[in-house]
Backbone and ligand atoms as CSV (ligand in chain L), in Angstrom:
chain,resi,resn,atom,element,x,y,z
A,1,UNK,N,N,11.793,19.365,7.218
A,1,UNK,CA,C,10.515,18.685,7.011
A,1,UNK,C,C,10.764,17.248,6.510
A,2,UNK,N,N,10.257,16.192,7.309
A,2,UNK,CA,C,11.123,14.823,6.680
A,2,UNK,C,C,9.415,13.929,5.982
A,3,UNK,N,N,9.570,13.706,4.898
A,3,UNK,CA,C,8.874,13.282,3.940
A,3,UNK,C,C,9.026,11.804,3.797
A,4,UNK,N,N,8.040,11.225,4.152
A,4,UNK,CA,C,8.111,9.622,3.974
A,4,UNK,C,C,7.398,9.048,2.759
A,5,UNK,N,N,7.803,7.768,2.141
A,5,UNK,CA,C,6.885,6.587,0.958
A,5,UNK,C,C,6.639,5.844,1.495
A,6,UNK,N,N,5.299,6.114,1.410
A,6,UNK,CA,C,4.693,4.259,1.663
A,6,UNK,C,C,4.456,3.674,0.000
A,7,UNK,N,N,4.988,2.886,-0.621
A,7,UNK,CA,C,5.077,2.146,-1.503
A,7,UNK,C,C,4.502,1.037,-1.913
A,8,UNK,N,N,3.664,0.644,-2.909
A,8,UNK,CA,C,3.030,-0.519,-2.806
A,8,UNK,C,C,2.214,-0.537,-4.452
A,9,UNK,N,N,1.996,-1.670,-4.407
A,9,UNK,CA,C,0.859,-1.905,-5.412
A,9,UNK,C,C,-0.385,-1.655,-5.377
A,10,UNK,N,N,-1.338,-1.548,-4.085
A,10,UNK,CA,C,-2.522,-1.403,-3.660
A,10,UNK,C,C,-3.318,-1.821,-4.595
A,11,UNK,N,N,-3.373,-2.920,-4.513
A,11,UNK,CA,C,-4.609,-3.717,-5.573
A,11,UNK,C,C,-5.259,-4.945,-4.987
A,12,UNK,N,N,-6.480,-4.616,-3.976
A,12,UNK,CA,C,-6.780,-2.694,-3.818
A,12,UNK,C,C,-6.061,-2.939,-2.606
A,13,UNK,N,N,-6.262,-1.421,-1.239
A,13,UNK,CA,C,-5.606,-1.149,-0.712
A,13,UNK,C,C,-7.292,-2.043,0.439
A,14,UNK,N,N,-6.234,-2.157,1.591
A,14,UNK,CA,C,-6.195,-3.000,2.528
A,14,UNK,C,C,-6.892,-2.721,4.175
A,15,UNK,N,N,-7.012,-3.043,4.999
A,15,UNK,CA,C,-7.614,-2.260,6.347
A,15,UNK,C,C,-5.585,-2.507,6.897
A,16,UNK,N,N,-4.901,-3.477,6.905
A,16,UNK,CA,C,-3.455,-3.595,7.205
A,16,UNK,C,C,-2.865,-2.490,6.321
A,17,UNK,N,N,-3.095,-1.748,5.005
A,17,UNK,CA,C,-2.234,-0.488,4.311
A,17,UNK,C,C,-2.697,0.542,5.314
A,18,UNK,N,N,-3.794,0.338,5.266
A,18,UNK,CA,C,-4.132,1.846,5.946
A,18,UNK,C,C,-3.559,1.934,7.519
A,19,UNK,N,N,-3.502,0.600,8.111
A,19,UNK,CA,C,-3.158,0.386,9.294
A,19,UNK,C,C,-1.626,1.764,9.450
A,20,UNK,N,N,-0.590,0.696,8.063
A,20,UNK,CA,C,0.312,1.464,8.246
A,20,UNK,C,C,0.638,3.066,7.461
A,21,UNK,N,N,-0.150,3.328,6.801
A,21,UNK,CA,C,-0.115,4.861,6.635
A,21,UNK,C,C,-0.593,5.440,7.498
A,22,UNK,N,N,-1.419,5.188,8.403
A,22,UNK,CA,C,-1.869,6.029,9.791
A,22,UNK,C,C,-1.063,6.235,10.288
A,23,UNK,N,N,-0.272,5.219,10.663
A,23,UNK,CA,C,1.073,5.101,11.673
A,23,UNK,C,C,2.143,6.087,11.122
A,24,UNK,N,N,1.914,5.976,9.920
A,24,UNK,CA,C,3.569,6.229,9.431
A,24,UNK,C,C,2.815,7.706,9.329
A,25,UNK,N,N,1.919,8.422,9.114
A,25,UNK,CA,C,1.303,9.515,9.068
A,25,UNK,C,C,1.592,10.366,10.594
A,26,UNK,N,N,2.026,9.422,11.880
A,26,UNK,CA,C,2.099,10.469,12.983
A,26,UNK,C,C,3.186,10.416,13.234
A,27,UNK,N,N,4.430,10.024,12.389
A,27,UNK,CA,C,5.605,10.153,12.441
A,27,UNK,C,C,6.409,11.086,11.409
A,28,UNK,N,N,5.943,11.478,10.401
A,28,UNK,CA,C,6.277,11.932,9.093
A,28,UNK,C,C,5.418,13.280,9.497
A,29,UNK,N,N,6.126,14.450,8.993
A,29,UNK,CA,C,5.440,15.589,8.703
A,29,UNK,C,C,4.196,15.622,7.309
A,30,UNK,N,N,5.200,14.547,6.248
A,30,UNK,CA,C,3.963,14.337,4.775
A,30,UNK,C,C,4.656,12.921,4.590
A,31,UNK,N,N,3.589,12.515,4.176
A,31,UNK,CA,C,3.189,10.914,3.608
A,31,UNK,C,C,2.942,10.647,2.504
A,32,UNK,N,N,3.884,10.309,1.632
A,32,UNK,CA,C,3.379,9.949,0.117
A,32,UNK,C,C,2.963,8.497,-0.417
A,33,UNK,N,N,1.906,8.352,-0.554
A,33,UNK,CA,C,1.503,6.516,-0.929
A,33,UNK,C,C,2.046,6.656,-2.205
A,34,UNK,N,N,3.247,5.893,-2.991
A,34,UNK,CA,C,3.597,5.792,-3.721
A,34,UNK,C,C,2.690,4.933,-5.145
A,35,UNK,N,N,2.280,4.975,-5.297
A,35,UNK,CA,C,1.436,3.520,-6.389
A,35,UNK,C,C,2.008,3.209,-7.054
A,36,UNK,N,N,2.490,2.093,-7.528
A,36,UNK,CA,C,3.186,1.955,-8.110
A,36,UNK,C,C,2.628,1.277,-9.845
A,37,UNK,N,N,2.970,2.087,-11.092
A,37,UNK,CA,C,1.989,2.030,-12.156
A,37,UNK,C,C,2.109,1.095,-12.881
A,38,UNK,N,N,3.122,0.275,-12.975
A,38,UNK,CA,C,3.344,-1.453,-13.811
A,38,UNK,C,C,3.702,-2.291,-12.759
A,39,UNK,N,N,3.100,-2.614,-11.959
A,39,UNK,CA,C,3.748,-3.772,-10.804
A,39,UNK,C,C,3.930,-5.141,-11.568
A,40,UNK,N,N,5.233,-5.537,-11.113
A,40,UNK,CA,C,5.639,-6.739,-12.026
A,40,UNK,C,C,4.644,-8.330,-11.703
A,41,UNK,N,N,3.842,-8.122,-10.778
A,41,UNK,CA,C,3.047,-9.511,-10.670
A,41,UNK,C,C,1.775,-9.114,-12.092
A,42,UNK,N,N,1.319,-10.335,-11.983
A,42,UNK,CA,C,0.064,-10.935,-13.122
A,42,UNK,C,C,-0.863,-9.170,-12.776
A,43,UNK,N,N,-1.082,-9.668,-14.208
A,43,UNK,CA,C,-2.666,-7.865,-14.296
A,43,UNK,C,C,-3.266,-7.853,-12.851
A,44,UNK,N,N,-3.120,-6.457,-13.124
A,44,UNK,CA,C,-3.854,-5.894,-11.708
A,44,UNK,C,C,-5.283,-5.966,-12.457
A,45,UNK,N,N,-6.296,-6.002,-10.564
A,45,UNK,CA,C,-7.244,-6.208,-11.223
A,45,UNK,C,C,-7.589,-4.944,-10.853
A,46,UNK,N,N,-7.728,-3.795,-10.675
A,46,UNK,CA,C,-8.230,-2.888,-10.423
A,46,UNK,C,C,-7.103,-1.458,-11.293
A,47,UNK,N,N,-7.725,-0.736,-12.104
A,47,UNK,CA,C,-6.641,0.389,-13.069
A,47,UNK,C,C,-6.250,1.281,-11.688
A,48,UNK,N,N,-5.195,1.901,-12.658
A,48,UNK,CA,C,-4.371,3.033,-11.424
A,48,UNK,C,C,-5.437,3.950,-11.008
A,49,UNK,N,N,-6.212,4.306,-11.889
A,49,UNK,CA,C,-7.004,5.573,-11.175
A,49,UNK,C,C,-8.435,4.659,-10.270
A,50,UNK,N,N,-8.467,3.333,-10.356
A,50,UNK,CA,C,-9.290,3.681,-9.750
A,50,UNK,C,C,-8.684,2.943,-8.152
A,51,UNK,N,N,-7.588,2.559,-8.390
A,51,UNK,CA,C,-6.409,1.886,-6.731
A,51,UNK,C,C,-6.262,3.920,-5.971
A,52,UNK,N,N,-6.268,4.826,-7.242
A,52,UNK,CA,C,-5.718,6.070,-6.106
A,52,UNK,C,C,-6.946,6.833,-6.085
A,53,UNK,N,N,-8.959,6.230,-6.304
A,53,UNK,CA,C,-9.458,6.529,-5.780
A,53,UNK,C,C,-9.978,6.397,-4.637
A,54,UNK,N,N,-9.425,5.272,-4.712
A,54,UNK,CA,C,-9.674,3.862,-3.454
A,54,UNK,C,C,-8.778,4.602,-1.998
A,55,UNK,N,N,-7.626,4.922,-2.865
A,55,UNK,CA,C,-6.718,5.668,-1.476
A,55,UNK,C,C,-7.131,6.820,-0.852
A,56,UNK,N,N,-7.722,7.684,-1.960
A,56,UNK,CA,C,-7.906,8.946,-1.936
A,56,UNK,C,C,-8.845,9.074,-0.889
A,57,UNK,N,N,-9.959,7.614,-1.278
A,57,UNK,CA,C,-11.310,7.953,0.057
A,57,UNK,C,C,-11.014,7.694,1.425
A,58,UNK,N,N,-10.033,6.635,1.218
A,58,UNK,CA,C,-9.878,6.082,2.388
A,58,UNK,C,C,-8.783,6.829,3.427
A,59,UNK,N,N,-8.050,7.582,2.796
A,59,UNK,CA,C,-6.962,8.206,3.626
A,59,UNK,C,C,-7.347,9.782,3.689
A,60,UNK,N,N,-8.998,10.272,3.196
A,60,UNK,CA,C,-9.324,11.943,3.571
A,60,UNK,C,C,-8.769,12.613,4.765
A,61,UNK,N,N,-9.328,11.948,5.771
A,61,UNK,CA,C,-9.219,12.178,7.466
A,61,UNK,C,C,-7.541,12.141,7.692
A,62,UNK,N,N,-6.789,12.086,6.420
A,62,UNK,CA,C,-5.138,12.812,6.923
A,62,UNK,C,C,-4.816,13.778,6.322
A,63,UNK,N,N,-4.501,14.625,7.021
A,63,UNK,CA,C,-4.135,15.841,5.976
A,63,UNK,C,C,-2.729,16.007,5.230
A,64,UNK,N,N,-1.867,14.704,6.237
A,64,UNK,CA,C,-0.697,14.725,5.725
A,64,UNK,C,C,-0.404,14.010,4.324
A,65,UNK,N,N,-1.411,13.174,4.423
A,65,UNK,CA,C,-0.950,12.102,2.604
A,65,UNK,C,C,-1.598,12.655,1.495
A,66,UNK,N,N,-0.322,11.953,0.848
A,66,UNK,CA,C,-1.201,12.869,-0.660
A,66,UNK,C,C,-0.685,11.122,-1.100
A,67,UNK,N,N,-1.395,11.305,-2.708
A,67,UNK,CA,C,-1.161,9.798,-3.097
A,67,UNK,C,C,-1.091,10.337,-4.538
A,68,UNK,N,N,0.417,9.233,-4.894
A,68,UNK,CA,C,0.991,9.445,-6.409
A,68,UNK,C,C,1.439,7.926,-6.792
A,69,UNK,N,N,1.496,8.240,-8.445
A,69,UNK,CA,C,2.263,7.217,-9.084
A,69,UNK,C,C,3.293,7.382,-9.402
A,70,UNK,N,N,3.935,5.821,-9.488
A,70,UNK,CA,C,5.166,6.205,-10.003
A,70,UNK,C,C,5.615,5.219,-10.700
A,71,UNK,N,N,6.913,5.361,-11.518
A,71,UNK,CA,C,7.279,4.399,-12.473
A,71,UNK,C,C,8.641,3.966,-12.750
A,72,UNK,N,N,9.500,2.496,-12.607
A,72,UNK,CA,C,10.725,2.801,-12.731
A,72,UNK,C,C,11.219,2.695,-11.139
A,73,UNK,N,N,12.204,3.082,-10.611
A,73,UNK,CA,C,13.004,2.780,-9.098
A,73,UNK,C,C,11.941,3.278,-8.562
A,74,UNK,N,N,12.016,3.415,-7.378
A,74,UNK,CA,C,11.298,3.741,-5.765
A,74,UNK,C,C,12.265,4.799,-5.297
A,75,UNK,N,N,13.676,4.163,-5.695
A,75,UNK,CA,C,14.347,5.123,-5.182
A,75,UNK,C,C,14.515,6.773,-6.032
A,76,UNK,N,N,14.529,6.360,-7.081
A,76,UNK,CA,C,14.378,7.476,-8.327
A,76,UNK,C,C,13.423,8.444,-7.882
A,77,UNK,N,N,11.998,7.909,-7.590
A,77,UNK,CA,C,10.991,8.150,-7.469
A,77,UNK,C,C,11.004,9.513,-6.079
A,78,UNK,N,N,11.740,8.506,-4.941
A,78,UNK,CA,C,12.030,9.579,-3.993
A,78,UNK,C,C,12.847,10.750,-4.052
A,79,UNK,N,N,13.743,10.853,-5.089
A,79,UNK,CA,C,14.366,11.873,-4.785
A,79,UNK,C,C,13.949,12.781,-5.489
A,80,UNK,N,N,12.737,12.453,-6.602
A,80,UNK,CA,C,12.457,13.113,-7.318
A,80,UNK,C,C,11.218,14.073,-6.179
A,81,UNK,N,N,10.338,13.460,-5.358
A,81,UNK,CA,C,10.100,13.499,-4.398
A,81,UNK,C,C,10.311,14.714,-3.021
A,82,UNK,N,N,11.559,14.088,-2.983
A,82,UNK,CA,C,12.272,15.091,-1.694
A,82,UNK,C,C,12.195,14.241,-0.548
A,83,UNK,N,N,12.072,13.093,-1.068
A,83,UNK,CA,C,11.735,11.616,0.497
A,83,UNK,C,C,12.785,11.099,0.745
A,84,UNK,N,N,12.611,11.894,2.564
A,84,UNK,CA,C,13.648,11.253,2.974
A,84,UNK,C,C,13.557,9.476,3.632
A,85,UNK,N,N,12.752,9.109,3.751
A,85,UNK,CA,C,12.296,7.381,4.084
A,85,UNK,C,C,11.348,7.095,3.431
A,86,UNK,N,N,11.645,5.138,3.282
A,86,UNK,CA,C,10.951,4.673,2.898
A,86,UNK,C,C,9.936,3.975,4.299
A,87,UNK,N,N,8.849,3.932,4.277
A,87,UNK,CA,C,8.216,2.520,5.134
A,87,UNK,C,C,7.250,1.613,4.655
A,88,UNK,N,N,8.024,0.645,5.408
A,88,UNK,CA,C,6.815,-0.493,5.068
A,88,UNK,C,C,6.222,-1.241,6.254
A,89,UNK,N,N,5.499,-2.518,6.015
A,89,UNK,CA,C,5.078,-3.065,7.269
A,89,UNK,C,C,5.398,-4.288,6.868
A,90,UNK,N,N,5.968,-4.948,8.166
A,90,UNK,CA,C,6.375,-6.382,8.257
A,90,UNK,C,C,5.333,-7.122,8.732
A,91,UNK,N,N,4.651,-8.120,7.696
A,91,UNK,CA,C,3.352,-9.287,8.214
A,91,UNK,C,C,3.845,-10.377,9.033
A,92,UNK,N,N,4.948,-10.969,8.554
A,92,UNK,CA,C,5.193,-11.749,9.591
A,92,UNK,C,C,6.723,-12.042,9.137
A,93,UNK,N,N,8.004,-12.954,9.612
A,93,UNK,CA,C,9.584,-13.170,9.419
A,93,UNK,C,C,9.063,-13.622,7.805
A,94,UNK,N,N,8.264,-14.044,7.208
A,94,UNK,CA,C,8.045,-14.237,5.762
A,94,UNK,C,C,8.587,-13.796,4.944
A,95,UNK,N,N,7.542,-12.027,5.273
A,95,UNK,CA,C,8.333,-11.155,4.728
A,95,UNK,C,C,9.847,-10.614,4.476
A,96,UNK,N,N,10.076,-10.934,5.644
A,96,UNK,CA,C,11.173,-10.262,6.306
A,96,UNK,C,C,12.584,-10.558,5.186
A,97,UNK,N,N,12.914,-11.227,4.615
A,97,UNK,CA,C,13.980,-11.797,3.301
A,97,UNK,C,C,13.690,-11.011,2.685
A,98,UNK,N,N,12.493,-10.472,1.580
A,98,UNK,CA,C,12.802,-9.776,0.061
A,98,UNK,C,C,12.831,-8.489,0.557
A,99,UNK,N,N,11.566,-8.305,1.873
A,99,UNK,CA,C,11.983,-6.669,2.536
A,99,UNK,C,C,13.096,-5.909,2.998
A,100,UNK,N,N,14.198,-7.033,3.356
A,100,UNK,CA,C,15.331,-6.937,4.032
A,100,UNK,C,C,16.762,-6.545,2.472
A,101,UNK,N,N,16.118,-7.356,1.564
A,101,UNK,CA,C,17.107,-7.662,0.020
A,101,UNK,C,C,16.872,-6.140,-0.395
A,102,UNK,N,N,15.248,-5.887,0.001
A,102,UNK,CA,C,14.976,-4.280,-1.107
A,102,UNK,C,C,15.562,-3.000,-0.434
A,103,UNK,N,N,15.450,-3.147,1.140
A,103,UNK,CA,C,15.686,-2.169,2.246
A,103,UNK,C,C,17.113,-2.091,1.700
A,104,UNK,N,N,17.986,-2.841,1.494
A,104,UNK,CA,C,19.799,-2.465,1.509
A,104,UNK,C,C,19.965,-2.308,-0.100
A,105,UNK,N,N,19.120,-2.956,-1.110
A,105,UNK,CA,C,19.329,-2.292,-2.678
A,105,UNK,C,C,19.490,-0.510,-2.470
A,106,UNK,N,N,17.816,-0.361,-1.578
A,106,UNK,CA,C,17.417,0.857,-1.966
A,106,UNK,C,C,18.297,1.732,-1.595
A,107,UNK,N,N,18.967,1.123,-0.186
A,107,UNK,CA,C,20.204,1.944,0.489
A,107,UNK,C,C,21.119,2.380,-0.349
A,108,UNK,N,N,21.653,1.127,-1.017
A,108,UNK,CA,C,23.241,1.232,-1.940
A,108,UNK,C,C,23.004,2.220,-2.798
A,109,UNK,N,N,21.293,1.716,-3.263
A,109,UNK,CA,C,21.689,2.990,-4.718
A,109,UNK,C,C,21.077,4.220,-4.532
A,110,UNK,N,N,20.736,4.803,-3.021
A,110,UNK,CA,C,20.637,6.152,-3.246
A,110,UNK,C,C,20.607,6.712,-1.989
A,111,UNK,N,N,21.155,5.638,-0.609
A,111,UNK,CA,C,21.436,5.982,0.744
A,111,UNK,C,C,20.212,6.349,1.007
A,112,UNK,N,N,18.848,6.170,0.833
A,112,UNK,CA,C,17.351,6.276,1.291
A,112,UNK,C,C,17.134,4.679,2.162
A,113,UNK,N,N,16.524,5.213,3.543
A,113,UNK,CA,C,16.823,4.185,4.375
A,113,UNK,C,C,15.193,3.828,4.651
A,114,UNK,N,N,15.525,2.768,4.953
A,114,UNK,CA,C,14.016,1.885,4.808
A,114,UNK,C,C,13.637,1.894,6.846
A,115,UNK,N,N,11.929,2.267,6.846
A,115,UNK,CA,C,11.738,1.897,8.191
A,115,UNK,C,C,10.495,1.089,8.330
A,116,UNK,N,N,10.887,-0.228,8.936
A,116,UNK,CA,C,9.632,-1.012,9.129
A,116,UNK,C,C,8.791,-0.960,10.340
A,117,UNK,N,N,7.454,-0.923,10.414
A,117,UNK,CA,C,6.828,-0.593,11.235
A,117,UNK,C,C,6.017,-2.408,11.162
A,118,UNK,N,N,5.932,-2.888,12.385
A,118,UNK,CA,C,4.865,-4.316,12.429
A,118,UNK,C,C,3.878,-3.684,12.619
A,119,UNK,N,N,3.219,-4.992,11.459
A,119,UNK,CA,C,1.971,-4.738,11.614
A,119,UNK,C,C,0.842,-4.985,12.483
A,120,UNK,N,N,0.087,-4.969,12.823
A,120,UNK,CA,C,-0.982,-4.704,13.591
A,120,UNK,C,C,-1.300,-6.237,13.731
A,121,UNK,N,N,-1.289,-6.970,15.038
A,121,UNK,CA,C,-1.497,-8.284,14.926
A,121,UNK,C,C,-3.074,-9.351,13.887
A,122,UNK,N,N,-3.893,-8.262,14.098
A,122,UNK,CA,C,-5.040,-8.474,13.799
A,122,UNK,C,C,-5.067,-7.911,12.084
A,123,UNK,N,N,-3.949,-7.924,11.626
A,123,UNK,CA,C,-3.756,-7.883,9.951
A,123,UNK,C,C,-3.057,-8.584,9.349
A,124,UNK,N,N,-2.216,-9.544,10.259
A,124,UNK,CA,C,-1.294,-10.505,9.810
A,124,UNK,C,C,-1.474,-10.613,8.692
A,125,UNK,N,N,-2.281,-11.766,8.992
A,125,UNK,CA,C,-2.706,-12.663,7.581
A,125,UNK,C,C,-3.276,-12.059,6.356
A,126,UNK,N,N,-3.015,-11.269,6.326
A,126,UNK,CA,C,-3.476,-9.693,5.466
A,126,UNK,C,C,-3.013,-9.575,4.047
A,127,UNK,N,N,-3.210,-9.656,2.524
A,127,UNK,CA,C,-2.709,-9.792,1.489
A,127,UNK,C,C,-3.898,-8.878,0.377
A,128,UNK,N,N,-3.323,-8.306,-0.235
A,128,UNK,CA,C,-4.328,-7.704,-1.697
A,128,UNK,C,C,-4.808,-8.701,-2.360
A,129,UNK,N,N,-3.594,-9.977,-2.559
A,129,UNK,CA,C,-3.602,-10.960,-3.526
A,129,UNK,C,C,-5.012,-11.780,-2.229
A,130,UNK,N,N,-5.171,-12.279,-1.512
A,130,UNK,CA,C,-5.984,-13.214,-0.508
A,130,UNK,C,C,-7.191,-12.495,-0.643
A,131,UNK,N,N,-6.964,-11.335,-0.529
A,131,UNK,CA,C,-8.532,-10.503,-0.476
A,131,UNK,C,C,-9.239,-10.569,-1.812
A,132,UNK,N,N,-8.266,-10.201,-3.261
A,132,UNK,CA,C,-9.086,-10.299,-4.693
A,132,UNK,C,C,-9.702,-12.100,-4.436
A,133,UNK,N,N,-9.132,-12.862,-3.989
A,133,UNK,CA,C,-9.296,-14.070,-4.017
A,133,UNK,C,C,-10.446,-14.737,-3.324
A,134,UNK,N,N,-10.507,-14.141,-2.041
A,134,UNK,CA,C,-11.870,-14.545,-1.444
A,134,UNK,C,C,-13.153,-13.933,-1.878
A,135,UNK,N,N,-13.051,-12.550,-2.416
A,135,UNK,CA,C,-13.886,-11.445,-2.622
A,135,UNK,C,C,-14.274,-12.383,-4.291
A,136,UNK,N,N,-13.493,-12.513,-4.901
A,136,UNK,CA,C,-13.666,-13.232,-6.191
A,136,UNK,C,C,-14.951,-14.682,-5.972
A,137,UNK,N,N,-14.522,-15.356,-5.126
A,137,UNK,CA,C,-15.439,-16.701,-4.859
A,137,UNK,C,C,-16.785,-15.957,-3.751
A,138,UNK,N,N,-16.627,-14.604,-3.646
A,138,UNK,CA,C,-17.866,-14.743,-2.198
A,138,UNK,C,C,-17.943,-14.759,-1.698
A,139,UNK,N,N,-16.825,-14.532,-0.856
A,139,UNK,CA,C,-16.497,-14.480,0.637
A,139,UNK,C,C,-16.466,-13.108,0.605
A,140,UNK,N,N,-16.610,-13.030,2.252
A,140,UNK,CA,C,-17.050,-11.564,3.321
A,140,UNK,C,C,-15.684,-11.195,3.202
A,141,UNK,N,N,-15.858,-10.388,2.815
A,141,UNK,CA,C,-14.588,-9.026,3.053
A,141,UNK,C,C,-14.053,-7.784,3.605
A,142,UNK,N,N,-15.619,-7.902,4.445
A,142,UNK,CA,C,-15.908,-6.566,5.107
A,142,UNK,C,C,-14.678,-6.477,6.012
A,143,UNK,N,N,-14.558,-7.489,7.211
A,143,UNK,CA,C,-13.502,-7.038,7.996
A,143,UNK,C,C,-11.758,-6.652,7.650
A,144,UNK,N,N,-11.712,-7.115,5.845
A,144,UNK,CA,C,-10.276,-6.991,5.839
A,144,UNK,C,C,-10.269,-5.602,5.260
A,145,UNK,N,N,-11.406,-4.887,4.546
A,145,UNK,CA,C,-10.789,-4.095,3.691
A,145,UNK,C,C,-12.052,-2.344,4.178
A,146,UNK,N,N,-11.275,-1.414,3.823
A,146,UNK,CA,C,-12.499,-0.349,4.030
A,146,UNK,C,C,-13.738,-0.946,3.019
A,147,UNK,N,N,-14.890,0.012,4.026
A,147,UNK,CA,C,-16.270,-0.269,2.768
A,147,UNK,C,C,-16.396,-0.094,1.661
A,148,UNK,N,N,-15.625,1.061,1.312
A,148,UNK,CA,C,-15.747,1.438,-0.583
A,148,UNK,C,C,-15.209,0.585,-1.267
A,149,UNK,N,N,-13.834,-0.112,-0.518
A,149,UNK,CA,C,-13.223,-1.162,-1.133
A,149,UNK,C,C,-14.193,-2.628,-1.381
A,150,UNK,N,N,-14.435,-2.946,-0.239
A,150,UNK,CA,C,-15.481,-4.108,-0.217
A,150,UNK,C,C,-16.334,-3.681,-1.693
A,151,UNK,N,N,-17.305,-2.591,-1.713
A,151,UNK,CA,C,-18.376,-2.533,-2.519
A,151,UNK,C,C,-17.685,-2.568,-3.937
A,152,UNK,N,N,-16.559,-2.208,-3.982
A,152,UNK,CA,C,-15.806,-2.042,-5.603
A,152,UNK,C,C,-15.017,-3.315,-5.566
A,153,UNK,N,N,-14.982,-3.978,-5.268
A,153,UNK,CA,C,-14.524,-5.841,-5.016
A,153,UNK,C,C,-16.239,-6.182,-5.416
A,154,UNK,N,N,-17.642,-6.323,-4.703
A,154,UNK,CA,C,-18.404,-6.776,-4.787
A,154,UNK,C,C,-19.018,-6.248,-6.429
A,155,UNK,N,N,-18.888,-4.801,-6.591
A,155,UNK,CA,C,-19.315,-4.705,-8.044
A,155,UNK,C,C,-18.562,-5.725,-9.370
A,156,UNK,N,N,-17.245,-5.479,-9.194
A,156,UNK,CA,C,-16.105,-6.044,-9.917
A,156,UNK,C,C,-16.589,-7.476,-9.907
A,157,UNK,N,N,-16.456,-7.918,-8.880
A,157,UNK,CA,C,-17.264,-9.955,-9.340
A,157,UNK,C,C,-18.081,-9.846,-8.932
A,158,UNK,N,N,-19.313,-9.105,-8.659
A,158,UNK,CA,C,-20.771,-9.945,-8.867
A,158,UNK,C,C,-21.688,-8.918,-9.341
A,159,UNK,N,N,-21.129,-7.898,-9.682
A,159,UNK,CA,C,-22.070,-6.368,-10.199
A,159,UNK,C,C,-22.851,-5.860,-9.079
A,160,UNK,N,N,-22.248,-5.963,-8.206
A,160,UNK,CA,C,-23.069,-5.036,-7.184
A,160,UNK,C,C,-23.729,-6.151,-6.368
A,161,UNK,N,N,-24.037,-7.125,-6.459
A,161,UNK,CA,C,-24.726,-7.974,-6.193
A,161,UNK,C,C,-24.811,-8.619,-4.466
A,162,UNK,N,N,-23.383,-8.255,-3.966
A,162,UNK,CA,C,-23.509,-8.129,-2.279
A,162,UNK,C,C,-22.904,-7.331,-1.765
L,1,PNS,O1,O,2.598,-3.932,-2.778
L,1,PNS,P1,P,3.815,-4.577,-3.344
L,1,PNS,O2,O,3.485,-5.170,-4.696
L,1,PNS,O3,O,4.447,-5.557,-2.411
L,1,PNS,O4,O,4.894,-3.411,-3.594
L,1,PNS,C1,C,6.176,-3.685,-4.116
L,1,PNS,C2,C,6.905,-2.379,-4.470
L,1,PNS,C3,C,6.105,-1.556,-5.446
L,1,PNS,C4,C,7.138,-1.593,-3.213
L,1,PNS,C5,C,8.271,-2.795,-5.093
L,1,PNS,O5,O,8.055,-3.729,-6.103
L,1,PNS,C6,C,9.053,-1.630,-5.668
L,1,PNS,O6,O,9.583,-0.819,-4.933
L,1,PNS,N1,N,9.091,-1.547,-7.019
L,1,PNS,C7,C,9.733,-0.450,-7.721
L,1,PNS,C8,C,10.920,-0.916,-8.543
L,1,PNS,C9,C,12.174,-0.841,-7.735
L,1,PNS,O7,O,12.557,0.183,-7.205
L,1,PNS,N2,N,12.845,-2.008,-7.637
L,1,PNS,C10,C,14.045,-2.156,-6.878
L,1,PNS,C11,C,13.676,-2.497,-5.451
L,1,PNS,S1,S,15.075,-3.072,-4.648
């Protein structure tokens, strides 16, 4: 039974995350969205429970994912796990340097091999950090993110207000 991580901060999670847990969902027998519970960038703006309610709604319609936190390595995390891959999604060669630095760490220190899946052209430009940012000033967010997400972005800066 081969057990995959999708890994991430999800703050919040994305219409491009979900892109690639779908994907990585018809390749994997089980799918674990990893969350990750102190991500080293500036305060999240959204708490852990409410980034893995956000997942929870948005990923029902799989029966394969389940969604956890975790704390400390990725790689730790997996074996604690039983995961045999990691995946992620490549936005554009940008990425491709720190994904490429983490893919061969994660290797060395526990032979867990990283698989990148591209992303969906129409998510490129796709970021958690771009979305709190436009959603923050007022901008439409509908097309980047699921609806529950949008409405918990729109409560969060304007109380409900669009
Ligand atoms: O959504 P993000 O913020 O890009 O996700 C980054 C994440 C959580 C996947 C990455 O920071 C991570 O794996 N952190 C866990 C700590 C760890 O294992 N560090 C060594 C990686 S080489």
């Amino acid at each position: 039974m081969a057990t995959a991580l999708c890994p991430g901060s999800f703050d919040p999670v994305t219409l491009g995350h979900l892109d690639i847990i779908e994907r990585t969902a018809r390749h994997f027998d089980e799918v674990i969205v990893a969350v990750i519970r102190n991500p080293q960038k500036a305060e999240s703006l959204f708490t852990l429970e409410e980034r893995q309610d956000m997942l929870r709604e948005v990923t029902a319609h799989l029966s394969n994912v389940t969604i956890e936190f975790f704390k400390g390595l990725l790689v730790d995390f997996a074996k604690e796990q039983d995961a045999q891959a990691i995946v992620k999604g490549l936005r554009a060669v940008s990425d491709f340097d720190y994904e490429l630095q983490m893919a061969q760490m994660n290797q060395q220190l526990s032979g867990i091999d990283t698989f990148f899946i591209s992303t969906s052209p129409t998510y490129s430009f796709l970021s958690s950090s771009l979305v709190r940012e436009v959603a923050r000033f007022g901008g439409d967010v509908s097309p980047m993110v699921p609806p529950v997400v949008a409405k918990r972005l729109a409560d969060r800066f304007h109380g409900g207000a669009r």
